[in-house]
N, C-alpha and C positions, 0 to 999 in steps of 0.2 A: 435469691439466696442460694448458694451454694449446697449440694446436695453433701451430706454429712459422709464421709468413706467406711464407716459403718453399717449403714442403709445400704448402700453400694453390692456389700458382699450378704447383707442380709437379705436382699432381693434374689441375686442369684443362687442364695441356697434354698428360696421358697421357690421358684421358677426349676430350680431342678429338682425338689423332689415334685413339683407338679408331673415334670417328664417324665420321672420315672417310674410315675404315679400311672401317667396317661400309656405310656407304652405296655406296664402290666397288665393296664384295663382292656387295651388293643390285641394284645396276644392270647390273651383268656377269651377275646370272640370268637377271634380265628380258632382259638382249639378247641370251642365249643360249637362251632358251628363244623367245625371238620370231623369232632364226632360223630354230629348229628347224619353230616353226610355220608361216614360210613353205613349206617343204618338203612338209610333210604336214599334213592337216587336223587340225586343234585336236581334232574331234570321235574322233580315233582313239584305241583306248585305249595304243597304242605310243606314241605323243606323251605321252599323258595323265600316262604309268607315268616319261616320263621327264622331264619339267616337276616331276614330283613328285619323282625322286631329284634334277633340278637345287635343289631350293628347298629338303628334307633337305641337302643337301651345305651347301650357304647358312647356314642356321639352324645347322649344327655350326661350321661359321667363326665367324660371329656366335659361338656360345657361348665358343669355343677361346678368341676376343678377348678375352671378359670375363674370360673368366678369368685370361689373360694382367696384363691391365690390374689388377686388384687382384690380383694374388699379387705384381707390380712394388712398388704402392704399400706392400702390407703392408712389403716389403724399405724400402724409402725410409724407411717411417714407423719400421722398428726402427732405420735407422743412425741417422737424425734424433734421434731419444729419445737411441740411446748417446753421441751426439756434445755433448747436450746437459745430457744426466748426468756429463759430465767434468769435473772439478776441476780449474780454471784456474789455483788459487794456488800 
């Protein structure tokens, strides 16, 4: 079956606010972790340990998203089908 041109564009407005979902959560590390570095030097291993749980914390967001983002679509894609499967006569 032919994917419906609805679903189409409803994906790509879920897919982009993942993006620009994902890039906010991306740049809020780096500028929390560049605070941090102002603070104390980079070279420490306390900074090091904790630039490391900021960008772990980051990457599980990032994950959490995607997985958000299609378990959505999967839903969309089955009402779309059953809405689609219904006998209009």
């Amino acid at each position: 079956m032919a994917k419906v041109p609805e679903t189409d564009r409803l994906e790509e407005e879920v897919f982009d606010f993942v993006r620009r979902t994902e890039e906010a959560v991306v740049d809020a590390g780096r500028k929390w972790a560049k605070v941090v570095e102002e603070f104390i030097p980079a070279e420490t291993p306390a900074v090091q340990e904790l630039v490391k749980g900021i960008l772990d914390f980051t990457e599980e967001v990032l994950k959490t998203q995607r997985e958000f983002a299609h378990k959505m679509l999967d839903e969309v894609r089955t009402k779309v089908d059953e809405l689609t499967r219904v006998d209009v006569s």
